[in-house]
TIDREN-771861 format. One record per residue: x, y, z of N, C-alpha, C, O in turn; residue in one letter; chain. Coordinates in pm, 1 decimal. Example, Ala and Ser with C-alpha at 12.3 -4.5 7.8 and 13.67 -1.06 7.14 Angstrom:
2
n.px=1319.0; n.py=-569.0; n.pz=780.0; ca.px=1230.0; ca.py=-450.0; ca.pz=780.0; c.px=1320.0; c.py=-330.0; c.pz=780.0; o.px=1423.6; o.py=-331.9; o.pz=846.5; residu=a; chaine=A
n.px=1285.0; n.py=-225.0; n.pz=708.0; ca.px=1367.0; ca.py=-106.0; ca.pz=714.0; c.px=1290.0; c.py=3.0; c.pz=787.0; o.px=1340.9; o.py=113.8; o.pz=803.9; residu=s; chaine=A
//
This chain:
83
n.px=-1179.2; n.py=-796.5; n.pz=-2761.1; ca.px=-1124.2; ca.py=-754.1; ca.pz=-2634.3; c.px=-1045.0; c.py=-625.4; c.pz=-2657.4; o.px=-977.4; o.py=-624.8; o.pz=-2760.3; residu=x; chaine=A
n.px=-1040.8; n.py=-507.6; n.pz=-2574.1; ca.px=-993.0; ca.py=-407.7; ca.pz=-2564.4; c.px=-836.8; c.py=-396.6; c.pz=-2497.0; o.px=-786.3; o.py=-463.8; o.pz=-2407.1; residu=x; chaine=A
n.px=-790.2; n.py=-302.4; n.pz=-2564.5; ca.px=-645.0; ca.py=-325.0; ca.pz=-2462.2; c.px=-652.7; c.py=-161.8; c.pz=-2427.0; o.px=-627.9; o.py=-74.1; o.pz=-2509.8; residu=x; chaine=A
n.px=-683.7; n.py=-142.8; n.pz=-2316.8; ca.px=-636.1; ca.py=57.0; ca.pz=-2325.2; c.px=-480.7; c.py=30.8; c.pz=-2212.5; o.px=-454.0; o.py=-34.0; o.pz=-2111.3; residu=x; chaine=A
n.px=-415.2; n.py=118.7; n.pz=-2299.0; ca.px=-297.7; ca.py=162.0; ca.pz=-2254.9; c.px=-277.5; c.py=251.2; c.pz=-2114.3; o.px=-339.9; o.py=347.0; o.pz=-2068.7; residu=x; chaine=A
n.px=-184.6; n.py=190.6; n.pz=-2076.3; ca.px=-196.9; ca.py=279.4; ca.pz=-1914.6; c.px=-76.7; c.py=384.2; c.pz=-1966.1; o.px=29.6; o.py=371.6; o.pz=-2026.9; residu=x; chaine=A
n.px=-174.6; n.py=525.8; n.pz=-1891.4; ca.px=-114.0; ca.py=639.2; ca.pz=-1935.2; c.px=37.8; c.py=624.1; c.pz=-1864.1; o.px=47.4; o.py=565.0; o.pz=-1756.6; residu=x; chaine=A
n.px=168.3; n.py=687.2; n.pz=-1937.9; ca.px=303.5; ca.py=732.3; ca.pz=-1912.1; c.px=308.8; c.py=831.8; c.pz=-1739.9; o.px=253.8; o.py=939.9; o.pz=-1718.6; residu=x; chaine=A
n.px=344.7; n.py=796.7; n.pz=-1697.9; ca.px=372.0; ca.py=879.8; ca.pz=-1580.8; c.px=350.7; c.py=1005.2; c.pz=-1600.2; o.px=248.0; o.py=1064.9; o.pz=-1567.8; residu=x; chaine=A
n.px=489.1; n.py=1072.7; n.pz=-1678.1; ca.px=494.1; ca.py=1215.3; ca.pz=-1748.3; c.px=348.2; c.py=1275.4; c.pz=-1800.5; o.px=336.3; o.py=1393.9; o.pz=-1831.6; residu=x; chaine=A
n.px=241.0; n.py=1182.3; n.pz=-1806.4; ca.px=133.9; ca.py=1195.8; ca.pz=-1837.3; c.px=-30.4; c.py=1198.5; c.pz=-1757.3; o.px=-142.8; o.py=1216.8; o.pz=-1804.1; residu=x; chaine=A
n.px=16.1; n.py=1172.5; n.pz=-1624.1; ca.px=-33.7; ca.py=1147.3; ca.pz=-1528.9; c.px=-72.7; c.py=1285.2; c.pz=-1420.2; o.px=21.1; o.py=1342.6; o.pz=-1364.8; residu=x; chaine=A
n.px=-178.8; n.py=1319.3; n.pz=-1402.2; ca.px=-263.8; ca.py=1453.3; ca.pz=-1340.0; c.px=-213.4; c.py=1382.1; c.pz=-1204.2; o.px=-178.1; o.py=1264.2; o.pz=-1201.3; residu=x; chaine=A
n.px=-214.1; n.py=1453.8; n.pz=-1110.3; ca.px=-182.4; ca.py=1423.5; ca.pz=-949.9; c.px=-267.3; c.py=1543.2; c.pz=-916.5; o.px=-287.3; o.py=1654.4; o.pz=-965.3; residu=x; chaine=A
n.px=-312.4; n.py=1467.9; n.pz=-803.8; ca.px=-400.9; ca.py=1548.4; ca.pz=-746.0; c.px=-410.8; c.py=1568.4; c.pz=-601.6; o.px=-341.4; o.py=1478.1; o.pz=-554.8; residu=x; chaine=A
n.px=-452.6; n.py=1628.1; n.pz=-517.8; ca.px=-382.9; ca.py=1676.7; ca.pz=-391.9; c.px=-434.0; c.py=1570.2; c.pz=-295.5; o.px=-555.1; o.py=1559.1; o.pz=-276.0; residu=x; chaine=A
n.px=-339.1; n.py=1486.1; n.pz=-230.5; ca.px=-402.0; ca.py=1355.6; ca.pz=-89.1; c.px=-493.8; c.py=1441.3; c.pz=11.5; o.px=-548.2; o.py=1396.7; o.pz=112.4; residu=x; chaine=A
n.px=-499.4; n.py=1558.5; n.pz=-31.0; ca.px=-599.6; ca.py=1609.6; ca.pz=108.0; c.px=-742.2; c.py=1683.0; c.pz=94.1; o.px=-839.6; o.py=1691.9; o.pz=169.0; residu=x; chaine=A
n.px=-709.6; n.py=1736.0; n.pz=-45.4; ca.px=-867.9; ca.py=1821.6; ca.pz=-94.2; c.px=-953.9; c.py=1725.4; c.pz=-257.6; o.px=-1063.7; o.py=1706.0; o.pz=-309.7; residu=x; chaine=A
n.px=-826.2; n.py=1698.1; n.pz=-272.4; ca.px=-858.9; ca.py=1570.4; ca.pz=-416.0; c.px=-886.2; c.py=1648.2; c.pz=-547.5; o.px=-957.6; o.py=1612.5; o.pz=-641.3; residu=x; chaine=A
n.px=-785.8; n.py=1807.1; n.pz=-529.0; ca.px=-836.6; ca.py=1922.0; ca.pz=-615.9; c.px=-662.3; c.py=1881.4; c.pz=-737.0; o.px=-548.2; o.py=1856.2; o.pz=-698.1; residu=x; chaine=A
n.px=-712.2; n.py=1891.1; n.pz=-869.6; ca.px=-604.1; ca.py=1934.0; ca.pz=-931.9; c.px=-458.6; c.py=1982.1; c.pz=-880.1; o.px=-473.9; o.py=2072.3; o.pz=-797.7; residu=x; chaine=A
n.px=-310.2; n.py=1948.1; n.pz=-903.8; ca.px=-237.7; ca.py=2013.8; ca.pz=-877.3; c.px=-164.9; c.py=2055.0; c.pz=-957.0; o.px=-72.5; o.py=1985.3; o.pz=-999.1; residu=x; chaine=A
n.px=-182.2; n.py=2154.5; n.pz=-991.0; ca.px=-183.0; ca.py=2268.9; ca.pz=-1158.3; c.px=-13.1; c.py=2309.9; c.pz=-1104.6; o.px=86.9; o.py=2271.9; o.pz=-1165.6; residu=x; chaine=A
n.px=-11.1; n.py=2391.5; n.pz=-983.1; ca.px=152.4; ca.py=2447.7; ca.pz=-979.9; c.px=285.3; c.py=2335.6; c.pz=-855.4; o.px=314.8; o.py=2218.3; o.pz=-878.2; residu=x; chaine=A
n.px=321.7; n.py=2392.7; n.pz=-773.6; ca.px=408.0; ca.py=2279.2; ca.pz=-747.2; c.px=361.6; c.py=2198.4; c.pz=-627.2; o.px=312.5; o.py=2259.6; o.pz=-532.3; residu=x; chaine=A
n.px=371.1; n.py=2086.3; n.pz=-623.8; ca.px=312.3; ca.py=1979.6; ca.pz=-541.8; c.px=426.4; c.py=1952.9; c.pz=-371.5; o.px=541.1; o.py=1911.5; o.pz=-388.8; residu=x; chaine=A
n.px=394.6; n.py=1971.4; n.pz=-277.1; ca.px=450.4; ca.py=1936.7; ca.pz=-132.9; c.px=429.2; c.py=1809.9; c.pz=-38.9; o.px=322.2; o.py=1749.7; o.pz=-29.1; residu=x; chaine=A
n.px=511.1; n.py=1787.7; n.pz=8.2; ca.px=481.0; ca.py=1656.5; ca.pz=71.6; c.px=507.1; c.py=1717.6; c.pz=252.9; o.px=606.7; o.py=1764.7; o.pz=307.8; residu=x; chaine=A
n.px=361.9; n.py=1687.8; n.pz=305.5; ca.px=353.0; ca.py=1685.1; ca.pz=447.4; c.px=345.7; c.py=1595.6; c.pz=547.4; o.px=260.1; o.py=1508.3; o.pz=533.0; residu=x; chaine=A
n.px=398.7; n.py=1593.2; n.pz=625.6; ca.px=471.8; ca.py=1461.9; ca.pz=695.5; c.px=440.3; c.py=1503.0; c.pz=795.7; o.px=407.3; o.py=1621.4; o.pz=802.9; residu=x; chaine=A
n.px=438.8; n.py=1407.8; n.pz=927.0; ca.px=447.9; ca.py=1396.2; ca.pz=1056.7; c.px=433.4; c.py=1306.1; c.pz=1139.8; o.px=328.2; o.py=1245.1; o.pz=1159.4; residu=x; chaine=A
n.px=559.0; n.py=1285.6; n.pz=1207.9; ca.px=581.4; ca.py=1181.6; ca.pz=1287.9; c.px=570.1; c.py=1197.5; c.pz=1450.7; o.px=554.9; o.py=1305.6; o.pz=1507.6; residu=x; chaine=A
n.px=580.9; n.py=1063.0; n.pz=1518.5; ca.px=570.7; ca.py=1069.4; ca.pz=1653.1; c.px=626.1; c.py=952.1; c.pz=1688.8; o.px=597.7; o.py=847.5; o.pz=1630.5; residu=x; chaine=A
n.px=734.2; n.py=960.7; n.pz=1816.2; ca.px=803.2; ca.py=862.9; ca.pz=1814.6; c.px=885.1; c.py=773.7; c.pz=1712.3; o.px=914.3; o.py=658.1; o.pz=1743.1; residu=x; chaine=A
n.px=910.6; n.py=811.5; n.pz=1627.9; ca.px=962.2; ca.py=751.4; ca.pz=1500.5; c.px=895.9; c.py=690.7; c.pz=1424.9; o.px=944.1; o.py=633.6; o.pz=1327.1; residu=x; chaine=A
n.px=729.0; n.py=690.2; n.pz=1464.5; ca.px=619.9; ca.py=647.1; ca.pz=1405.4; c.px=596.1; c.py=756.7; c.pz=1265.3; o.px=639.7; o.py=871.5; o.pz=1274.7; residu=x; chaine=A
n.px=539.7; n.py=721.2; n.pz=1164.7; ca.px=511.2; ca.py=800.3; ca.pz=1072.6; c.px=329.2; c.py=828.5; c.pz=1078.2; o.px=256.3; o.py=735.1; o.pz=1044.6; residu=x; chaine=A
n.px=291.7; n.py=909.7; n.pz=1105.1; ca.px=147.4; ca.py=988.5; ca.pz=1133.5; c.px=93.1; c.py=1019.7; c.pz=997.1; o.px=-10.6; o.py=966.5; o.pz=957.5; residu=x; chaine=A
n.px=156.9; n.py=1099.2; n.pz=929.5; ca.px=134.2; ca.py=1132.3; ca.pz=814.9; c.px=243.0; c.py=1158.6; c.pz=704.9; o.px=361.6; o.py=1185.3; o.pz=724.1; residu=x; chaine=A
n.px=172.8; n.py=1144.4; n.pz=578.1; ca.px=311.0; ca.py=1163.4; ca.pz=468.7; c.px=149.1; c.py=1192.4; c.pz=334.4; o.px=69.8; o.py=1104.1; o.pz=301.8; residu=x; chaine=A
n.px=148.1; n.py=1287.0; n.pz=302.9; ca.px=108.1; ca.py=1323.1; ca.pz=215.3; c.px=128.0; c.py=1403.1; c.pz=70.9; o.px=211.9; o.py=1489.1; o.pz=97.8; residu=x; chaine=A
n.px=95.0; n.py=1415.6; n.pz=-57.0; ca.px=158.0; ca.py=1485.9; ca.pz=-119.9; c.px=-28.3; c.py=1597.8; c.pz=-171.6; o.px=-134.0; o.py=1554.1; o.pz=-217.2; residu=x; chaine=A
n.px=-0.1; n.py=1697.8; n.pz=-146.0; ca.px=-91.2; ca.py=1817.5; ca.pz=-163.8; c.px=-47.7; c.py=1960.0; c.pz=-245.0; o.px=69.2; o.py=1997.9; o.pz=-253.1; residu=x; chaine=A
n.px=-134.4; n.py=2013.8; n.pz=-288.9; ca.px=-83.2; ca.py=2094.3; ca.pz=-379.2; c.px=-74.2; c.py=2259.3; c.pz=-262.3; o.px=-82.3; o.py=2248.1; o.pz=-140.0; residu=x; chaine=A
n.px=-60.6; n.py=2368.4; n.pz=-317.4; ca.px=-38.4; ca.py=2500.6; ca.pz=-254.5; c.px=-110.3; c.py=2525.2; c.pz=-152.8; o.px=-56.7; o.py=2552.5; o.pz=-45.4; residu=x; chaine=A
n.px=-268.7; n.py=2519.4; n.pz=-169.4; ca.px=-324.6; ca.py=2554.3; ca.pz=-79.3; c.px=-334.7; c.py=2450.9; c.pz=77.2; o.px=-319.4; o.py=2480.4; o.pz=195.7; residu=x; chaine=A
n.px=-361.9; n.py=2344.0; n.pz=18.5; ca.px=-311.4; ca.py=2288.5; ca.pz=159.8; c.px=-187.4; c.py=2295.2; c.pz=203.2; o.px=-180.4; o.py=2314.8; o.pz=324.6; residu=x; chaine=A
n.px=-105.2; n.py=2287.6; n.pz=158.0; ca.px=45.1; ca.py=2312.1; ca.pz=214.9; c.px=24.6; c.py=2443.9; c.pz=263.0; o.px=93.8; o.py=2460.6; o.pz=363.4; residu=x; chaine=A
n.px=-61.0; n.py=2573.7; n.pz=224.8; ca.px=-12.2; ca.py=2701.5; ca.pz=372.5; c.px=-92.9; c.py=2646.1; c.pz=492.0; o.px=-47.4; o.py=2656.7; o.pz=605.9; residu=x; chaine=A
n.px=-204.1; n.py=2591.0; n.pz=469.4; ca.px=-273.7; ca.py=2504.8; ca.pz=612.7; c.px=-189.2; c.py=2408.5; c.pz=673.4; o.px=-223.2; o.py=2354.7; o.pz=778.8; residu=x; chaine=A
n.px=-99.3; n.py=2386.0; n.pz=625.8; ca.px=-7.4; ca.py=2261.7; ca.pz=700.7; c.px=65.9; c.py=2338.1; c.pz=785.6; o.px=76.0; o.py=2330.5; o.pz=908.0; residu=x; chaine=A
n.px=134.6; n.py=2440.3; n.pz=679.3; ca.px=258.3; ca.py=2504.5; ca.pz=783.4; c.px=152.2; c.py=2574.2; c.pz=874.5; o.px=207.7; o.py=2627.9; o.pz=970.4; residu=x; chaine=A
n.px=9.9; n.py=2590.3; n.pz=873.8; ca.px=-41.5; ca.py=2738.4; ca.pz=947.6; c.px=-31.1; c.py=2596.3; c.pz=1101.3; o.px=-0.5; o.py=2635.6; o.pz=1213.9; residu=x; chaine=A
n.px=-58.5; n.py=2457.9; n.pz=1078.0; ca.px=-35.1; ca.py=2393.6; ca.pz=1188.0; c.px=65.5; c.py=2338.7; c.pz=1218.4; o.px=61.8; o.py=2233.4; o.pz=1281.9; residu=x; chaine=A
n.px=177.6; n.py=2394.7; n.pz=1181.7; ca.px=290.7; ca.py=2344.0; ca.pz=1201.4; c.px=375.6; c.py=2233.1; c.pz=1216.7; o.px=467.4; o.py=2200.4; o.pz=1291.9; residu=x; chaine=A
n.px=289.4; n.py=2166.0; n.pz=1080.3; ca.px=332.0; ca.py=2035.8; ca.pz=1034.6; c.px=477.9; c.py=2059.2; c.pz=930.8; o.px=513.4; o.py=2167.6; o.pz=884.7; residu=x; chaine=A
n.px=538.3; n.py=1943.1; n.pz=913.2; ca.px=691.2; ca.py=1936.0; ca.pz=832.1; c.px=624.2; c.py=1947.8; c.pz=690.3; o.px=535.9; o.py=1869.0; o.pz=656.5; residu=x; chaine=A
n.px=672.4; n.py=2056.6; n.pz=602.1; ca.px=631.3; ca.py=2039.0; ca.pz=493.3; c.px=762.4; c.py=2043.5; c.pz=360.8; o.px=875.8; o.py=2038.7; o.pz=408.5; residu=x; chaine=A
n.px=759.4; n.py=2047.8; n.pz=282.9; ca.px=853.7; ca.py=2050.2; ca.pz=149.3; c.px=837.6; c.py=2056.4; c.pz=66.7; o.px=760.6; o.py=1965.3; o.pz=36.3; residu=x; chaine=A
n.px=868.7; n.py=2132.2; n.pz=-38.6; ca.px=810.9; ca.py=2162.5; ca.pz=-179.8; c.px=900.1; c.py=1991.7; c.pz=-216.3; o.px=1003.7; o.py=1960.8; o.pz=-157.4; residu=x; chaine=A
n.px=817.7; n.py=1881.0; n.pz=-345.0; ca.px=868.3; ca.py=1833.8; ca.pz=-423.8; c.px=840.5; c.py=1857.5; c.pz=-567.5; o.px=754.8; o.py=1935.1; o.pz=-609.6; residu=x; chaine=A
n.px=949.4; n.py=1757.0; n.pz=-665.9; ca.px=950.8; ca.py=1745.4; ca.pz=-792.6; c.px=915.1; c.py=1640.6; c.pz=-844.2; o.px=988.3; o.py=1556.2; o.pz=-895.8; residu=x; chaine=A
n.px=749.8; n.py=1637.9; n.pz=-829.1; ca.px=667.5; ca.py=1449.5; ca.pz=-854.7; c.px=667.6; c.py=1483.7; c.pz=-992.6; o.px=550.6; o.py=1472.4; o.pz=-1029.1; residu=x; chaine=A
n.px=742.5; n.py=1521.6; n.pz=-1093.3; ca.px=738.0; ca.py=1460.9; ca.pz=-1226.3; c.px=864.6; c.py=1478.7; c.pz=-1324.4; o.px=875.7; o.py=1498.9; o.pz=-1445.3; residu=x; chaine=A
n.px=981.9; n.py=1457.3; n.pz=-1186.1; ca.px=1089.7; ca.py=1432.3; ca.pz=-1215.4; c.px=1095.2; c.py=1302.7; c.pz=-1112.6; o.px=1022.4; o.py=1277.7; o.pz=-1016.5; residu=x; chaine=A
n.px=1238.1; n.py=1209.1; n.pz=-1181.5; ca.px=1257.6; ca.py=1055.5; ca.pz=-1144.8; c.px=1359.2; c.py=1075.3; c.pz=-1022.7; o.px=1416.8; o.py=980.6; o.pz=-969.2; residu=x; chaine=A
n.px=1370.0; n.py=1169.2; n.pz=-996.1; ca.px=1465.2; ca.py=1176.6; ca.pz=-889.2; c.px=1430.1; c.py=1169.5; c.pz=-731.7; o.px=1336.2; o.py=1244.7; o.pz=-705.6; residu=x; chaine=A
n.px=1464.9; n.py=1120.6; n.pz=-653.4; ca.px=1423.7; ca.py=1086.1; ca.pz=-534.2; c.px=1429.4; c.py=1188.0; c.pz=-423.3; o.px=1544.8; o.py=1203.6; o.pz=-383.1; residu=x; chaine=A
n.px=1337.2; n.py=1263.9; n.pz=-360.2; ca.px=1326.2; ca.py=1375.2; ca.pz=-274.2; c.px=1418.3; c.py=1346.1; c.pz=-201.8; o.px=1444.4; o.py=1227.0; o.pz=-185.4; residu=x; chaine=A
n.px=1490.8; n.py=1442.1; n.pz=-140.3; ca.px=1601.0; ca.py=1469.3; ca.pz=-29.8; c.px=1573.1; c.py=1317.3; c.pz=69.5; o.px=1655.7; o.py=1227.3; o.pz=84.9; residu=x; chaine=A
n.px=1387.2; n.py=1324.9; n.pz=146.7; ca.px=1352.3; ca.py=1224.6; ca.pz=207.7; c.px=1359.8; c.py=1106.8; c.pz=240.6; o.px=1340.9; o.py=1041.2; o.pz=343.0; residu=x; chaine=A
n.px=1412.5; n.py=1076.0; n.pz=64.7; ca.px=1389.4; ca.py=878.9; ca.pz=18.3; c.px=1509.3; c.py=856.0; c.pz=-13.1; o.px=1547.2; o.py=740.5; o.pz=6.4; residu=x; chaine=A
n.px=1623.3; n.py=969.1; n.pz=-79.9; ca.px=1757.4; ca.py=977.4; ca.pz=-102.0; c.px=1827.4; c.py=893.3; c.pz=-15.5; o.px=1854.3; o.py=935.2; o.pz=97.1; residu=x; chaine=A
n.px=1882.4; n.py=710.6; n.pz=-71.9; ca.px=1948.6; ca.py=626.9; ca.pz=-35.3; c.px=1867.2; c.py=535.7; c.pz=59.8; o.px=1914.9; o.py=433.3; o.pz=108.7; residu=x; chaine=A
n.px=1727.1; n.py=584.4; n.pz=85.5; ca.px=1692.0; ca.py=475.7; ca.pz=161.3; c.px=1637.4; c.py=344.0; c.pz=93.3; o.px=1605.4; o.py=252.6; o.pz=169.3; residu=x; chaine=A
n.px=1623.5; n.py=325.5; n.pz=-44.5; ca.px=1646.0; ca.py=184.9; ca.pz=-49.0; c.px=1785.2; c.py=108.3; c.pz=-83.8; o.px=1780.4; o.py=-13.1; o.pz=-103.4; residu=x; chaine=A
n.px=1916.4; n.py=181.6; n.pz=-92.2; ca.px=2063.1; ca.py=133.9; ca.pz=-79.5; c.px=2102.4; c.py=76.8; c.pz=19.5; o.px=2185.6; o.py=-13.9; o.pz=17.4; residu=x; chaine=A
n.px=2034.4; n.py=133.1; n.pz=144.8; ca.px=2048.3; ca.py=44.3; ca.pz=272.4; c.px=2004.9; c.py=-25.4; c.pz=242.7; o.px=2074.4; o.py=-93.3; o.pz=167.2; residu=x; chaine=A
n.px=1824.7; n.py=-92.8; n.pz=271.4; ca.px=1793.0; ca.py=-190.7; ca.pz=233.9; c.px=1869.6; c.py=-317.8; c.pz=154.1; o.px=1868.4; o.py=-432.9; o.pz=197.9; residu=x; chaine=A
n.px=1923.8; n.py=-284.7; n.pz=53.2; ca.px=1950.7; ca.py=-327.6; ca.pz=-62.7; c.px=2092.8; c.py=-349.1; c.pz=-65.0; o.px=2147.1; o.py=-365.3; o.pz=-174.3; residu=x; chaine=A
n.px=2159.5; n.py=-351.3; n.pz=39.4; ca.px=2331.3; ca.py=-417.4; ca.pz=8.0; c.px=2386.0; c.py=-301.2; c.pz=-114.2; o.px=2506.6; o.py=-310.1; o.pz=-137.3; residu=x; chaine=A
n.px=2323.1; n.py=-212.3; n.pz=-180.7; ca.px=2415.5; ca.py=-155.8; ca.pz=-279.2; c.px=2509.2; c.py=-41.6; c.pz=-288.7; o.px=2574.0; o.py=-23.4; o.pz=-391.8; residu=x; chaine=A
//
């Protein structure tokens, strides 16, 4: 029986939720809501992110290979969570 190791995060290719192309430089997360409904939340690399803003969707550069929690998610599971 084989055991393969699941690759380290830090080690992990991400690739864009919208074209499914490599994301070689910095990765964005595009969002859009309605009614407090969430429509979309994606993470895409450069080129779709200028097509997002060209439709004037919410966009944001993130840091998906740092552990730190985007501005976005910052404390929302502390509510949840009594802490």
């Amino acid at each position: 029986m084989w055991h393969v190791p699941c690759p380290s995060k830090e080690n992990m290719d991400l690739f864009c939720q919208h074209c499914a192309e490599l994301i070689v430089g910095n990765a964005y997360r595009v969002t859009s809501e309605e009614e407090g409904i969430t429509l979309l939340d994606m993470i895409v690399c450069s080129l779709c992110f200028m097509e997002a803003k060209r439709l004037r969707l919410h966009t944001e550069e993130i840091n998906v290979r740092s552990k730190h929690p985007s501005a976005r998610n910052r404390g929302s599971h502390r509510s949840r969570l009594h802490i």
